[in-house]
PyMOL CGO cylinders between C-alpha atoms (Angstrom):
from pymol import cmd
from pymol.cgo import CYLINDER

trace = [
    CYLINDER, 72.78, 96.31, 76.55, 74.75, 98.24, 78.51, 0.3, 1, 1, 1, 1, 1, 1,
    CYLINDER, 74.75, 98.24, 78.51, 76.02, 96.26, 81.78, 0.3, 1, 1, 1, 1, 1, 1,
    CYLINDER, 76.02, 96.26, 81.78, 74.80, 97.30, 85.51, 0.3, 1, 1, 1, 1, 1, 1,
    CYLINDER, 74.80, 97.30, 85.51, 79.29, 97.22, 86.25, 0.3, 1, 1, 1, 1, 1, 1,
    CYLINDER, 79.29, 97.22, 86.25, 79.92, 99.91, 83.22, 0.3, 1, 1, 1, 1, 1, 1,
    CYLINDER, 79.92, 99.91, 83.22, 76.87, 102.11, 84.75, 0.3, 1, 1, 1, 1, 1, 1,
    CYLINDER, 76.87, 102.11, 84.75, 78.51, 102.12, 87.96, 0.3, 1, 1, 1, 1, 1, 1,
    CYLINDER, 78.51, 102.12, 87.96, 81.94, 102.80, 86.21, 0.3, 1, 1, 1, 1, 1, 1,
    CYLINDER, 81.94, 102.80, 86.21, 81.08, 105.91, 84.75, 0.3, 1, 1, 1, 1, 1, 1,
    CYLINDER, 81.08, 105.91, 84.75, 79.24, 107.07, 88.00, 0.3, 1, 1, 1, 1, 1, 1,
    CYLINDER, 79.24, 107.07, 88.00, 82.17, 106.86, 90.04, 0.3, 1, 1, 1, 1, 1, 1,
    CYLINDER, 82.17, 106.86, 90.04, 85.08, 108.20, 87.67, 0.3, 1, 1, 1, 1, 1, 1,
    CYLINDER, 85.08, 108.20, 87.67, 82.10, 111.09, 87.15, 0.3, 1, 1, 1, 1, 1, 1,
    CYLINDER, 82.10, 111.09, 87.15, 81.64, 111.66, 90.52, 0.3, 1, 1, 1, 1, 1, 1,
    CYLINDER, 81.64, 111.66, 90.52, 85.65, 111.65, 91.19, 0.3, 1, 1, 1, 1, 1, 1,
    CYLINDER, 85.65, 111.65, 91.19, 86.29, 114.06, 88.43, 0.3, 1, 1, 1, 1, 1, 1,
    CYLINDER, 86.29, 114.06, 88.43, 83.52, 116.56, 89.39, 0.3, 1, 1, 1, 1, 1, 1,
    CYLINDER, 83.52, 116.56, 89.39, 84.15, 116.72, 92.92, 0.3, 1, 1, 1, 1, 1, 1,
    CYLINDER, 84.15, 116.72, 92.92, 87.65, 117.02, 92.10, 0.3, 1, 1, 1, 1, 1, 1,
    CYLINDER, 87.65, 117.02, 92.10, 88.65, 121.18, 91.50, 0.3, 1, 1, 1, 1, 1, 1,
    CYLINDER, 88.65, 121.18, 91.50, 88.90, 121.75, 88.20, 0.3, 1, 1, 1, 1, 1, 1,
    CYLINDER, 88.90, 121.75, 88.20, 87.84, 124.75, 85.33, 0.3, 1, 1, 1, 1, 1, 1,
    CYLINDER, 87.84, 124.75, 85.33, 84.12, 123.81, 85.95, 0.3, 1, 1, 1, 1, 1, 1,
    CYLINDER, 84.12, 123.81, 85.95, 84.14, 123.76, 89.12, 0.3, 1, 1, 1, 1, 1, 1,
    CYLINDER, 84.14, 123.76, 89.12, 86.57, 126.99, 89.85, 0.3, 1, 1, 1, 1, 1, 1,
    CYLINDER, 86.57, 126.99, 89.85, 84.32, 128.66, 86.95, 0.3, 1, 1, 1, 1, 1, 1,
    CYLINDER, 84.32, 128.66, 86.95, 81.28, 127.85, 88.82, 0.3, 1, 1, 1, 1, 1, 1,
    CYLINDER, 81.28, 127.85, 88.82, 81.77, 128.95, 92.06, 0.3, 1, 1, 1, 1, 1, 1,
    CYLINDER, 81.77, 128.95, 92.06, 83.55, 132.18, 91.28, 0.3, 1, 1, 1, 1, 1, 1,
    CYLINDER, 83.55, 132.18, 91.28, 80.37, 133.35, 88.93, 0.3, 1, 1, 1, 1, 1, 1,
    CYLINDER, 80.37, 133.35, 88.93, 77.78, 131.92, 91.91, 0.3, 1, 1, 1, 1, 1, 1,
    CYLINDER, 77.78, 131.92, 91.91, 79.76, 134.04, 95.01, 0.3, 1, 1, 1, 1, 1, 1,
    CYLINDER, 79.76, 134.04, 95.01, 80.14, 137.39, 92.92, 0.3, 1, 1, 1, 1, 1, 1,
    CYLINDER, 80.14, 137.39, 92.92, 77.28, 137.72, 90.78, 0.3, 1, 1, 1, 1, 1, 1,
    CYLINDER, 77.28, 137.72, 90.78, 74.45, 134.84, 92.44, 0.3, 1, 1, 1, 1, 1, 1,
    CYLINDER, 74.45, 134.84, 92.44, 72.89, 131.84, 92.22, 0.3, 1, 1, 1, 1, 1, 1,
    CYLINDER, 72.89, 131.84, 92.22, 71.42, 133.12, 89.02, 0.3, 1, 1, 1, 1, 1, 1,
    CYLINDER, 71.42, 133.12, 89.02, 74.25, 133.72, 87.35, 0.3, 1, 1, 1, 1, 1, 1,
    CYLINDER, 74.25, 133.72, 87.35, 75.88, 130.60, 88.34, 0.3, 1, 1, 1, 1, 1, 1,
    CYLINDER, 75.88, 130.60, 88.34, 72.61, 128.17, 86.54, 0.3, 1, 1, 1, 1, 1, 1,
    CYLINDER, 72.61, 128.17, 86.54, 72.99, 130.31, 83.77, 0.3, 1, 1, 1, 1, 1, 1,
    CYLINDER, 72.99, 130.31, 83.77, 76.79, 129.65, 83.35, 0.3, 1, 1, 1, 1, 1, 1,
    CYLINDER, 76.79, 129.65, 83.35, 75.80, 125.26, 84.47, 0.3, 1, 1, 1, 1, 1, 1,
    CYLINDER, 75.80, 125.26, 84.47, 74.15, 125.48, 81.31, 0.3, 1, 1, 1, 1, 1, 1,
    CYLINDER, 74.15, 125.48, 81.31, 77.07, 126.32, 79.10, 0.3, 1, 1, 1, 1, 1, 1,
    CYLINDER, 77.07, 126.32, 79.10, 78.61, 124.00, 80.70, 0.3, 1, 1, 1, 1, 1, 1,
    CYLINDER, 78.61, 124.00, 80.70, 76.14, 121.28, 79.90, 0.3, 1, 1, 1, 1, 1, 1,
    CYLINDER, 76.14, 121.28, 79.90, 76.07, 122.05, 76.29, 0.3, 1, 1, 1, 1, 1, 1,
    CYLINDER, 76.07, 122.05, 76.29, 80.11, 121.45, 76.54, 0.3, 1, 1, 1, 1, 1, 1,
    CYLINDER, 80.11, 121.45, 76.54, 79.37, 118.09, 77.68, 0.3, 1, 1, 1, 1, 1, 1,
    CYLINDER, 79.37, 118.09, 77.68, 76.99, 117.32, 74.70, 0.3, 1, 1, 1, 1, 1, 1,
    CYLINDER, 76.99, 117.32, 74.70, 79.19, 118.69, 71.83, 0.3, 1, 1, 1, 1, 1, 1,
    CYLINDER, 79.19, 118.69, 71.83, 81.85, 116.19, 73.59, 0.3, 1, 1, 1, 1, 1, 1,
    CYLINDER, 81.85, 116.19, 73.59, 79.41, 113.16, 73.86, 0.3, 1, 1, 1, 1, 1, 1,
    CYLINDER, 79.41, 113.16, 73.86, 78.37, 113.48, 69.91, 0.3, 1, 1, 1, 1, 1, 1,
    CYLINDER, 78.37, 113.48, 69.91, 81.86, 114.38, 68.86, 0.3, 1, 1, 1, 1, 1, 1,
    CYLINDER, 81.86, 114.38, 68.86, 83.87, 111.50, 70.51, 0.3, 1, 1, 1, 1, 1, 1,
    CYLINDER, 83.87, 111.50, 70.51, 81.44, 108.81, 70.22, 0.3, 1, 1, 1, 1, 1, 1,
    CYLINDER, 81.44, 108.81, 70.22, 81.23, 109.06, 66.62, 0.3, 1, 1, 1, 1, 1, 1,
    CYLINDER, 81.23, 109.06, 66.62, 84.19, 109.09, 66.17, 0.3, 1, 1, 1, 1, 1, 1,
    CYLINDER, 84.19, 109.09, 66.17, 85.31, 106.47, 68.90, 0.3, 1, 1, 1, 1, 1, 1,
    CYLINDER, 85.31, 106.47, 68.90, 82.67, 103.85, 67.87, 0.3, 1, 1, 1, 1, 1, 1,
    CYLINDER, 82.67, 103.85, 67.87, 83.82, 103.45, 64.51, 0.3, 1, 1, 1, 1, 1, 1,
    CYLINDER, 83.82, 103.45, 64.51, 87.47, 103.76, 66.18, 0.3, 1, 1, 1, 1, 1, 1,
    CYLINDER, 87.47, 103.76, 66.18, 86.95, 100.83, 68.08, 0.3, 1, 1, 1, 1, 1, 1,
    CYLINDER, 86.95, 100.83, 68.08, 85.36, 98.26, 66.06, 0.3, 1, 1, 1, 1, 1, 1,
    CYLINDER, 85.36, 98.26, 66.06, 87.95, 99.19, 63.90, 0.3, 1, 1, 1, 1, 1, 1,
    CYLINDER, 87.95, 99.19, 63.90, 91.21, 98.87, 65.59, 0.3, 1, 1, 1, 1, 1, 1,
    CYLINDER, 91.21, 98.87, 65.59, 90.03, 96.94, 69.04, 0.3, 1, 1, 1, 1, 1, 1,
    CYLINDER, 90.03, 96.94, 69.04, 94.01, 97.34, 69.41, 0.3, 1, 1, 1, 1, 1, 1,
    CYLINDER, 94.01, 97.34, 69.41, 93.04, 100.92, 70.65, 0.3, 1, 1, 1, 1, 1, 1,
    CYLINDER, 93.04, 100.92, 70.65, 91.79, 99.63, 73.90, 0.3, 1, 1, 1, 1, 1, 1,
    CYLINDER, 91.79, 99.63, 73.90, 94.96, 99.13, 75.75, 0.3, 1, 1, 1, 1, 1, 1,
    CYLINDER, 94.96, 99.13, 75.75, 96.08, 102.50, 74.65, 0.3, 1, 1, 1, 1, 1, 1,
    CYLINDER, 96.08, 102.50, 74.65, 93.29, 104.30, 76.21, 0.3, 1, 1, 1, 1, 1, 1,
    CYLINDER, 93.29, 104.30, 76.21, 93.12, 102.40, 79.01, 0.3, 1, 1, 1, 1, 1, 1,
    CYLINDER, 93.12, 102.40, 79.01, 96.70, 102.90, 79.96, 0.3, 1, 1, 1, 1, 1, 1,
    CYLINDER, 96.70, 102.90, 79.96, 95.94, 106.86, 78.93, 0.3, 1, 1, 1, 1, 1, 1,
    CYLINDER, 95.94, 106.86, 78.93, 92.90, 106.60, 81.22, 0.3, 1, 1, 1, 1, 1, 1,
    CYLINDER, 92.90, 106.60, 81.22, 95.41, 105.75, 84.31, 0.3, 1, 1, 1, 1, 1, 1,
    CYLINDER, 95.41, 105.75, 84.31, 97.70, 107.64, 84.16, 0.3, 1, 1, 1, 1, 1, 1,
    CYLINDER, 97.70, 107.64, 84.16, 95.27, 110.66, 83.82, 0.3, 1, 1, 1, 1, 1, 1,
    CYLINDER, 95.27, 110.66, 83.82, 93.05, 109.54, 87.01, 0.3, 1, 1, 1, 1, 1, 1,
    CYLINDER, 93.05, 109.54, 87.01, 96.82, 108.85, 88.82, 0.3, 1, 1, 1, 1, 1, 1,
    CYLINDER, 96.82, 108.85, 88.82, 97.82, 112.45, 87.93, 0.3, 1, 1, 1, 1, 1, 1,
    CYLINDER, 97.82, 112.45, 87.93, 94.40, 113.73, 88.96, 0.3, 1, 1, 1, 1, 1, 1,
    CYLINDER, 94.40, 113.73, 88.96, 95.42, 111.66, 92.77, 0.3, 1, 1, 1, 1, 1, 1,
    CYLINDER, 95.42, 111.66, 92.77, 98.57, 112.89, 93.09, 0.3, 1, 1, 1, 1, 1, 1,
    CYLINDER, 98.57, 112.89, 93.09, 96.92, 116.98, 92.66, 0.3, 1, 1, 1, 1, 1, 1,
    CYLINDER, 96.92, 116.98, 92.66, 94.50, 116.08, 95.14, 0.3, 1, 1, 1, 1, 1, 1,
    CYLINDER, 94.50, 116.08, 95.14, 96.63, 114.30, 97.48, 0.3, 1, 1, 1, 1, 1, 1,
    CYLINDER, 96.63, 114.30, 97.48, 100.10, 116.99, 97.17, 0.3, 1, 1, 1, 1, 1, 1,
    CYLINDER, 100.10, 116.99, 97.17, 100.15, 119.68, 99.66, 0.3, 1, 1, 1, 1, 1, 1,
    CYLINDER, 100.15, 119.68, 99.66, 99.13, 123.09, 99.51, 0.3, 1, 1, 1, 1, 1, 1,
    CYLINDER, 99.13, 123.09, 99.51, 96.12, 124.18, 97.05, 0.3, 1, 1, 1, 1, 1, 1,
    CYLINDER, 96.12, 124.18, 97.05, 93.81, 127.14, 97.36, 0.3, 1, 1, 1, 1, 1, 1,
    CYLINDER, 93.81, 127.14, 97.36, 89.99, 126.66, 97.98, 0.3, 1, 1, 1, 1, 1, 1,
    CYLINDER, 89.99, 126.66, 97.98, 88.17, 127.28, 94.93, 0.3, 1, 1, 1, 1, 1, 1,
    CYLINDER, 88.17, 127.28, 94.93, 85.20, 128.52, 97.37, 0.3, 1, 1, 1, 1, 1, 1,
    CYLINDER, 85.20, 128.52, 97.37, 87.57, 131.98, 98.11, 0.3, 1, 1, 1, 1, 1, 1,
    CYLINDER, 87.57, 131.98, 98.11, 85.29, 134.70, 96.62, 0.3, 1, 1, 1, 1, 1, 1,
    CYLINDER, 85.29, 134.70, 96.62, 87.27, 136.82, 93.74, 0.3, 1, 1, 1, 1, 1, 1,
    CYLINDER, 87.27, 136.82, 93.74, 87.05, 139.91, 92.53, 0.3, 1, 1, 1, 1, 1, 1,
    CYLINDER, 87.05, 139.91, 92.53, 85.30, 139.40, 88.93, 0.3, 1, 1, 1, 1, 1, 1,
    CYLINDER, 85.30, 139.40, 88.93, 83.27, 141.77, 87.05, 0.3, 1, 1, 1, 1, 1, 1,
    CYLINDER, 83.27, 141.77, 87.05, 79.53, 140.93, 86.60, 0.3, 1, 1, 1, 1, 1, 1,
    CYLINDER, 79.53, 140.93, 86.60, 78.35, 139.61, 82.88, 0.3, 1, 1, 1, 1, 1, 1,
    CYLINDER, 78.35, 139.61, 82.88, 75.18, 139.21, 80.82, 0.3, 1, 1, 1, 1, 1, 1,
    CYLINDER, 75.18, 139.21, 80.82, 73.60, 136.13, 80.71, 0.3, 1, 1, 1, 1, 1, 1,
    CYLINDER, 73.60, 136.13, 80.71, 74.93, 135.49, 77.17, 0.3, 1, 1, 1, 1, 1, 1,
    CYLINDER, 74.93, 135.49, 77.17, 78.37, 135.78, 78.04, 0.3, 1, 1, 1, 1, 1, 1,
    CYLINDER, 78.37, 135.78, 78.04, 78.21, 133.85, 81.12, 0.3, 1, 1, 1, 1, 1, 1,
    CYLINDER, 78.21, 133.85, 81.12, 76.69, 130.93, 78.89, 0.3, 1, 1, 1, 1, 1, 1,
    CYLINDER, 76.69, 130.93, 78.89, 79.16, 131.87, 76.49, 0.3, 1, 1, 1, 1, 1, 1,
    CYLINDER, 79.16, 131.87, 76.49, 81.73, 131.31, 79.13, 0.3, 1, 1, 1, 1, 1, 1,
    CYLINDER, 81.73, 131.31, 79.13, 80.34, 128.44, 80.69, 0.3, 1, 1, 1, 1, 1, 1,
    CYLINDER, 80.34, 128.44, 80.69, 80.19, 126.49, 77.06, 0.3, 1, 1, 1, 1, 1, 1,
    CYLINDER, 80.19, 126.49, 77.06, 84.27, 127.53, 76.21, 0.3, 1, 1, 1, 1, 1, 1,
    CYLINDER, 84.27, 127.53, 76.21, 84.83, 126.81, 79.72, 0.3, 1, 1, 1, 1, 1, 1,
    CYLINDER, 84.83, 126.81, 79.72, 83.72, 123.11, 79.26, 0.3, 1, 1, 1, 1, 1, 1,
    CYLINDER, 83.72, 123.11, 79.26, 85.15, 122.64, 75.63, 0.3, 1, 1, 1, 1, 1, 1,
    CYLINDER, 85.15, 122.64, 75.63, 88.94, 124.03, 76.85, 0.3, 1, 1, 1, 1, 1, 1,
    CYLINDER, 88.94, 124.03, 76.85, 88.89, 121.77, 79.73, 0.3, 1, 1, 1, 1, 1, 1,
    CYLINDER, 88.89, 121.77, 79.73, 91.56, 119.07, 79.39, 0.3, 1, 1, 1, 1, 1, 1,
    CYLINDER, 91.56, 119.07, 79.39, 89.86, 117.09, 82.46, 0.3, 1, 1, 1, 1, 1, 1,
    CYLINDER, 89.86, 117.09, 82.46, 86.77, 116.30, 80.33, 0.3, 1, 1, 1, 1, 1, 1,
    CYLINDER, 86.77, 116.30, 80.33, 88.44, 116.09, 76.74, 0.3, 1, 1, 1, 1, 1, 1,
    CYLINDER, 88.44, 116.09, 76.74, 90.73, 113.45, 78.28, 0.3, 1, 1, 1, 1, 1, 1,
    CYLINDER, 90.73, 113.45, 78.28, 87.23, 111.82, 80.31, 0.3, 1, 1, 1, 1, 1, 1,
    CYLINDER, 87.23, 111.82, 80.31, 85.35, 110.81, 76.71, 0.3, 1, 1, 1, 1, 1, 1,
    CYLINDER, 85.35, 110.81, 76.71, 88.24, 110.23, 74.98, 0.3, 1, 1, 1, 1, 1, 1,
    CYLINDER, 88.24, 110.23, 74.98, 90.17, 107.62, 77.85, 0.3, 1, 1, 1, 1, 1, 1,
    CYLINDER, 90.17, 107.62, 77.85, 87.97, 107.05, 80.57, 0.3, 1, 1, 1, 1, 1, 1,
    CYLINDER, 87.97, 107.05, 80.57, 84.32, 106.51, 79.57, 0.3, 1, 1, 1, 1, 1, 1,
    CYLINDER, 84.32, 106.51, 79.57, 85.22, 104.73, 76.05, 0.3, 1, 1, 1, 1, 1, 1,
    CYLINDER, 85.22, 104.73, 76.05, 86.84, 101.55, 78.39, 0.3, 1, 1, 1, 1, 1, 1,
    CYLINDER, 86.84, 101.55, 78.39, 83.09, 100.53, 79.79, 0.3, 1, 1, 1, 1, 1, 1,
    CYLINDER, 83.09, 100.53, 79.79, 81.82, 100.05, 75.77, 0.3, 1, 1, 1, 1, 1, 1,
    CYLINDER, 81.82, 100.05, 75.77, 81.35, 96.68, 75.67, 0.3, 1, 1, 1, 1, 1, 1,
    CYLINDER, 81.35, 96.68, 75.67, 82.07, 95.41, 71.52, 0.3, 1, 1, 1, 1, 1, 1,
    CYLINDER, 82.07, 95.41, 71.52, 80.56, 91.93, 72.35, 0.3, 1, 1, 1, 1, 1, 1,
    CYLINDER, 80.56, 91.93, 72.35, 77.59, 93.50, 73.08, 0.3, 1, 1, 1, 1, 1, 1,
    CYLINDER, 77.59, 93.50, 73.08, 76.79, 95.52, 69.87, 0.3, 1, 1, 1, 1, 1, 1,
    CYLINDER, 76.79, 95.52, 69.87, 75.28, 98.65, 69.49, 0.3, 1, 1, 1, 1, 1, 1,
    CYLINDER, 75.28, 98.65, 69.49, 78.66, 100.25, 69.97, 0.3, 1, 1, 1, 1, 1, 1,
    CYLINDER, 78.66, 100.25, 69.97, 77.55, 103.97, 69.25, 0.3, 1, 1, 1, 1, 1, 1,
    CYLINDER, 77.55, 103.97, 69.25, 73.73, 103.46, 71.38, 0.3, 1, 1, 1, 1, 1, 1,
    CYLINDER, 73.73, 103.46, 71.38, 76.24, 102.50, 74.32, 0.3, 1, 1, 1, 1, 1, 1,
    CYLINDER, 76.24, 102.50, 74.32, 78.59, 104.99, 74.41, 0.3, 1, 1, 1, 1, 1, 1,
    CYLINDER, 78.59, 104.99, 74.41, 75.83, 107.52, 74.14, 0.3, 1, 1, 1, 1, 1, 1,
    CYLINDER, 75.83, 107.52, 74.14, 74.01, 105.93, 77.28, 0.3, 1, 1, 1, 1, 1, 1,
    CYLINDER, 74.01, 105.93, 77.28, 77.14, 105.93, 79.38, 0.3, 1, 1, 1, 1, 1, 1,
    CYLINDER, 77.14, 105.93, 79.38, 78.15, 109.30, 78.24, 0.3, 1, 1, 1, 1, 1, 1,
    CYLINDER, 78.15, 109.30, 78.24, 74.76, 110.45, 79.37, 0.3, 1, 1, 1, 1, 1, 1,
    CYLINDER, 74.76, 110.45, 79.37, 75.28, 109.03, 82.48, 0.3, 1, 1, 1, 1, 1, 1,
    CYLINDER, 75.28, 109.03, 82.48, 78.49, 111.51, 83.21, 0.3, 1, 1, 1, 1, 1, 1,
    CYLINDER, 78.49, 111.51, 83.21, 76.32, 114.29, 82.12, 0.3, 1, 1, 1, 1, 1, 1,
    CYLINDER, 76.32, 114.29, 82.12, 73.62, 113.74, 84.79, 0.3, 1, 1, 1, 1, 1, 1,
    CYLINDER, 73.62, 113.74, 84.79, 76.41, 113.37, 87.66, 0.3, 1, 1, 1, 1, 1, 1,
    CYLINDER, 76.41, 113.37, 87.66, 78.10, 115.98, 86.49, 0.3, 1, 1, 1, 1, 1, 1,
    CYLINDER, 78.10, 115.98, 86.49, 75.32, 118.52, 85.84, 0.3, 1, 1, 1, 1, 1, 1,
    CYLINDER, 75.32, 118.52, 85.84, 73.40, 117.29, 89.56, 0.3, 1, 1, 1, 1, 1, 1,
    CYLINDER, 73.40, 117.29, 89.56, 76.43, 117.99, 91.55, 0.3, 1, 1, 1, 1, 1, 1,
    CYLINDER, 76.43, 117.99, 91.55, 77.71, 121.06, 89.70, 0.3, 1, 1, 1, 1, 1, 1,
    CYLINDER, 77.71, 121.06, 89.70, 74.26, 122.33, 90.36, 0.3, 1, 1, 1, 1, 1, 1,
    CYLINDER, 74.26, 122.33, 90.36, 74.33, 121.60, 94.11, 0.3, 1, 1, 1, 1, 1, 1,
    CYLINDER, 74.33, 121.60, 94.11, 77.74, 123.47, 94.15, 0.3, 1, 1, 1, 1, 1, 1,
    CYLINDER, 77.74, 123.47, 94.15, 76.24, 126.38, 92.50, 0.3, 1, 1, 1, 1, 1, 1,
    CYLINDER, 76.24, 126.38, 92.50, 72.96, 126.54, 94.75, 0.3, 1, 1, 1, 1, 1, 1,
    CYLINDER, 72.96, 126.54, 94.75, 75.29, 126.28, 98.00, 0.3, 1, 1, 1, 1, 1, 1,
    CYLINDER, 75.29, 126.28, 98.00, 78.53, 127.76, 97.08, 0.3, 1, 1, 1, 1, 1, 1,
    CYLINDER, 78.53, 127.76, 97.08, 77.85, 130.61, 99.18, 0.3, 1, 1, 1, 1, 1, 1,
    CYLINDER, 77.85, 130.61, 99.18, 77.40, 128.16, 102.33, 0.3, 1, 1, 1, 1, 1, 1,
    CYLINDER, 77.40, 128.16, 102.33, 80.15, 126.48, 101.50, 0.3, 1, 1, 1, 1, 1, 1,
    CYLINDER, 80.15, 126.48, 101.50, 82.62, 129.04, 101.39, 0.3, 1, 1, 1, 1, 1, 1,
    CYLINDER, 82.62, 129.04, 101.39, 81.41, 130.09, 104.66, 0.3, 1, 1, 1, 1, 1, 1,
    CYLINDER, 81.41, 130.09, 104.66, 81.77, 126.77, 105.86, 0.3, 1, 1, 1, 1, 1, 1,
    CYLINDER, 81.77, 126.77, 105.86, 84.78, 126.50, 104.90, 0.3, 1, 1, 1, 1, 1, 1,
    CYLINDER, 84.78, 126.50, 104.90, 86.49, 129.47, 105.67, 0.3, 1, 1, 1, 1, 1, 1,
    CYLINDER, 86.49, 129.47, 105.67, 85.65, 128.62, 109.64, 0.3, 1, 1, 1, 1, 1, 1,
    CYLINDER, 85.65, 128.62, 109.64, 86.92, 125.00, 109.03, 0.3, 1, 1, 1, 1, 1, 1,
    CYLINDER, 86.92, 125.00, 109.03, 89.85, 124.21, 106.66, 0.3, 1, 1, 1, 1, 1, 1,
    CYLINDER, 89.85, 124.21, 106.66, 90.05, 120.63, 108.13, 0.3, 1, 1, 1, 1, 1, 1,
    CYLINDER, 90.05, 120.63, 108.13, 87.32, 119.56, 106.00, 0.3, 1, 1, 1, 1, 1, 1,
    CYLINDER, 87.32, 119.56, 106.00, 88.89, 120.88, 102.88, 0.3, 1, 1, 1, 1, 1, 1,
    CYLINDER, 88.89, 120.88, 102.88, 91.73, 118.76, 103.40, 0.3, 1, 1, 1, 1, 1, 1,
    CYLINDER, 91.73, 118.76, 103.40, 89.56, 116.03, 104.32, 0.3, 1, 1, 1, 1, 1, 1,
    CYLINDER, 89.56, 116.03, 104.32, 87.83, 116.34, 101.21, 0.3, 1, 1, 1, 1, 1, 1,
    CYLINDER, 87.83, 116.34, 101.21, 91.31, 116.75, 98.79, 0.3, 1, 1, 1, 1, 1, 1,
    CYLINDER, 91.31, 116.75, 98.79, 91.85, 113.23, 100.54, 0.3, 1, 1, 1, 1, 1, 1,
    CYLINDER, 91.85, 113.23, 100.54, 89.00, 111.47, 99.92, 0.3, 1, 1, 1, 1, 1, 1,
    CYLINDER, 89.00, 111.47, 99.92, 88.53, 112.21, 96.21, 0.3, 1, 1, 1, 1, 1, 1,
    CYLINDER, 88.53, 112.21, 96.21, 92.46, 111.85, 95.84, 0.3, 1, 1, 1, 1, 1, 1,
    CYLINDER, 92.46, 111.85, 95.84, 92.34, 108.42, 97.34, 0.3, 1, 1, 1, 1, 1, 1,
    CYLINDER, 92.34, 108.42, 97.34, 89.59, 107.72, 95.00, 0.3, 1, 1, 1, 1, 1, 1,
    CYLINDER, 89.59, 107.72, 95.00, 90.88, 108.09, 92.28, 0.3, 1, 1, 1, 1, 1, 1,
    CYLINDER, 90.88, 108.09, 92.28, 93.88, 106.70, 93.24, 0.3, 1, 1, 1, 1, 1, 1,
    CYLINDER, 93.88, 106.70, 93.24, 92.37, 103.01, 93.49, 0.3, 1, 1, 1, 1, 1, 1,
    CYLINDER, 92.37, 103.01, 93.49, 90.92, 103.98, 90.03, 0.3, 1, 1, 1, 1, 1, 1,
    CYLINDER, 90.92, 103.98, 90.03, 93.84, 104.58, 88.44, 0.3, 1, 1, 1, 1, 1, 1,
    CYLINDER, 93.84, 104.58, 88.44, 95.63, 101.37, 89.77, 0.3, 1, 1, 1, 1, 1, 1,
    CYLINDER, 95.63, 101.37, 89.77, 92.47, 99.35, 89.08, 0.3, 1, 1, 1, 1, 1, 1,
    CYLINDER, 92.47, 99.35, 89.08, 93.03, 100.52, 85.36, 0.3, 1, 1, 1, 1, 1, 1,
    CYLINDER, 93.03, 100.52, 85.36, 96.28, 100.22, 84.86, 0.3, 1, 1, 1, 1, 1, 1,
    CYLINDER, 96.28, 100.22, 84.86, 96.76, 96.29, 86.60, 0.3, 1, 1, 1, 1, 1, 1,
    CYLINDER, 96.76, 96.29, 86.60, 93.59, 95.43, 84.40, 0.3, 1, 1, 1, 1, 1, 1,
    CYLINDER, 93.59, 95.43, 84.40, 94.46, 93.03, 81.56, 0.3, 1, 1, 1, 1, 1, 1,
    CYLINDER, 94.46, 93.03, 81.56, 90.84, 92.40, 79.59, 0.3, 1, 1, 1, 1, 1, 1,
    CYLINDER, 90.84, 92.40, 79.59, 91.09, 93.52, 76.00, 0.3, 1, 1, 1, 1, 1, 1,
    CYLINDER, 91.09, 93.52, 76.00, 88.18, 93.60, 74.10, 0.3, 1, 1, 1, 1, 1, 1,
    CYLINDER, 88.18, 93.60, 74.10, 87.62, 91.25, 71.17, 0.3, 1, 1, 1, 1, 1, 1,
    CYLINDER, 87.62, 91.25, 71.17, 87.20, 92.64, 67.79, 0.3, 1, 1, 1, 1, 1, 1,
    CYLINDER, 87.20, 92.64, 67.79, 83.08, 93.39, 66.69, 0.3, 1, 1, 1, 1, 1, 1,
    CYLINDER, 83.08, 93.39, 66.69, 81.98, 91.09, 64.19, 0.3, 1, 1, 1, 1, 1, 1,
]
cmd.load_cgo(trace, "trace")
């Protein structure tokens, strides 16, 4: 049902936007240096819920969208672009604090830091504009089962984006030690991701497939 390409898709523009410093992220790694590793899961799950009030949210409303007005396509995709093209050009510009600098933040219960973590996620512009652009663009209509695919592709973010944000949470501490001693590998990293998403956005925007209307 859903093809081996669109899998891939989501992986990489999930990958890209995780690994690329954002509310999560920043969120994250503050709670993990001040108040632990603890503290930092417990705010990760917040965070997850975020991404499951956006998966049932947009793709109920997006799969009735798009068999509807297959027009809709183009739009998105174009919106998807430029997004992923203004994510590049942040990651590629000069200048940019680390968001592994420990801050001074006062410690929370575990309700609020859930709490946190959840309105984190839901404010976050990066992952509104993800389900509503991005991940929408590998539904195939052809195919069928427009709602069954969107959920299996948005559940595919969820486990990228959960997996790494929990590996950045578990060695946050590390890594700001890391690299604090080596800021070449921050700007190696700003690079990488920027350059990434770069060829993402281009790929997008120079692609010319529209959909066919769902019979």
């Amino acid at each position: 049902m859903v093809e081996t390409s669109a899998v891939l898709g989501v992986v990489t523009i999930a990958l890209g936007m995780v690994l690329t410093p954002g509310p999560n992220m920043i969120y994250l790694v503050s709670r993990s240096i001040t108040q632990g590793r603890r503290a930092g899961v417990v705010s990760l799950g917040g965070v997850a819920v975020g991404f499951m009030v956006y998966l049932l949210t947009t793709n109920l409303g997006l799969s009735v969208l798009f068999v509807a007005v297959p027009e809709l396509y183009t739009v998105i995709k174009l919106a998807g672009a430029l997004y992923l093209g203004y994510l590049a050009w942040n990651a590629l510009r000069p200048g940019g604090a680390s968001v592994f600098a420990p801050q001074d933040i006062p410690h929370d219960s575990p309700r609020k830091l859930f709490t946190m973590g959840l309105m984190t996620n839901l404010l976050n512009p990066k992952i509104a504009i993800m389900y509503l652009s991005l991940i929408p663009q590998f539904v195939d209509l052809d195919a069928g089962h427009v709602l069954l695919q969107g959920f299996l592709l948005g559940a595919c973010q969820i486990v990228v984006a959960v997996s790494v944000n929990l590996s950045i949470v578990l060695a946050a501490g590390s890594i700001a030690v890391f690299l604090a001693r080596r800021p070449v590998w921050l700007k190696a990293q700003r690079y990488l991701m920027g350059t990434v998403l770069g060829a993402l956005a281009v790929s997008l925007a120079v692609d010319t497939s529209v959909p066919a209307a769902a019979g």
